[in-house]
C-alpha positions in Angstrom: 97.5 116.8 88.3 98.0 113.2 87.3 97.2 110.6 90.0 99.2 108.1 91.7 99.6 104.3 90.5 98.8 103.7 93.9 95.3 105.3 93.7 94.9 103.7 90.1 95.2 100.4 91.9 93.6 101.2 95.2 90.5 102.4 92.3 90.6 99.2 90.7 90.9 95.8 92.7 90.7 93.7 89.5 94.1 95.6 87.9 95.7 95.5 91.3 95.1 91.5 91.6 96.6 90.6 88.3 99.4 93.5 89.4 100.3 91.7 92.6 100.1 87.9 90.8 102.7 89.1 88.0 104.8 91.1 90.3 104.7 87.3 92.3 105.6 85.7 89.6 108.6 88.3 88.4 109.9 88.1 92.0 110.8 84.2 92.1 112.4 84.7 88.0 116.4 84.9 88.1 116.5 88.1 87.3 113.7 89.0 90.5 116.0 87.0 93.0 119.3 88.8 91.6 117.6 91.8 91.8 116.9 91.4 95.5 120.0 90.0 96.1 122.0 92.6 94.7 119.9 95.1 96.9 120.6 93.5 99.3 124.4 93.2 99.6 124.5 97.2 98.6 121.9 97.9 102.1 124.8 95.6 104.2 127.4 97.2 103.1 126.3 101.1 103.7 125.1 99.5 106.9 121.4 101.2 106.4 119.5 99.4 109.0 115.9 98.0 108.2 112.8 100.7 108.4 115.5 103.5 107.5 114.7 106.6 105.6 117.3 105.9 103.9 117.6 103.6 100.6 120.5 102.0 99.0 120.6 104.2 95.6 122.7 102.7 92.6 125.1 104.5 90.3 124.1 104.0 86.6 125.5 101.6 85.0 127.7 100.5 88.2 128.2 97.2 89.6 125.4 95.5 92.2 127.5 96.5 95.3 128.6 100.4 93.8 126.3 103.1 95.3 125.4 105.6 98.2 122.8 106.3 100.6 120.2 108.3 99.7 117.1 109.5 101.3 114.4 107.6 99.8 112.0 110.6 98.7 114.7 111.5 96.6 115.8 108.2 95.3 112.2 107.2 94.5 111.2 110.3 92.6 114.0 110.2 90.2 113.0 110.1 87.0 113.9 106.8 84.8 114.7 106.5 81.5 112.9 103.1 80.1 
């Protein structure tokens, strides 16, 4: 069974340093902040309160604010195309 890329980094301090620094630096780009924002405006308007089970899950290819709730185990463990 494959391990988790939490344990990878939890294994390796080093990786998860230069992880955290680049995910930083992503987070504060234009795309980071639309990113967020976008998330957030979808949250507000299926009224999911914060520390929910629940996640704000996008349709494919949909606008920022198109989506559903969804149960984050099952949002999470979807499998993505890259």
């Amino acid at each position: 069974m494959a391990r988790s890329t939490s344990d990878y980094y939890k294994a390796n301090p080093e990786a998860r340093k230069k992880r955290v620094k680049q995910q930083a630096r992503y987070n504060k780009s234009k795309k980071g902040k639309k990113l967020i924002k976008c998330a957030s405006k979808l949250r507000a308007k299926l009224k999911i309160p914060k520390g929910s089970k629940m996640d704000a899950s996008h349709y494919k290819g949909g606008s920022c604010t198109s989506g559903r709730a969804e149960h984050r185990k099952a949002n999470r463990t979807r499998p993505r195309k890259k």
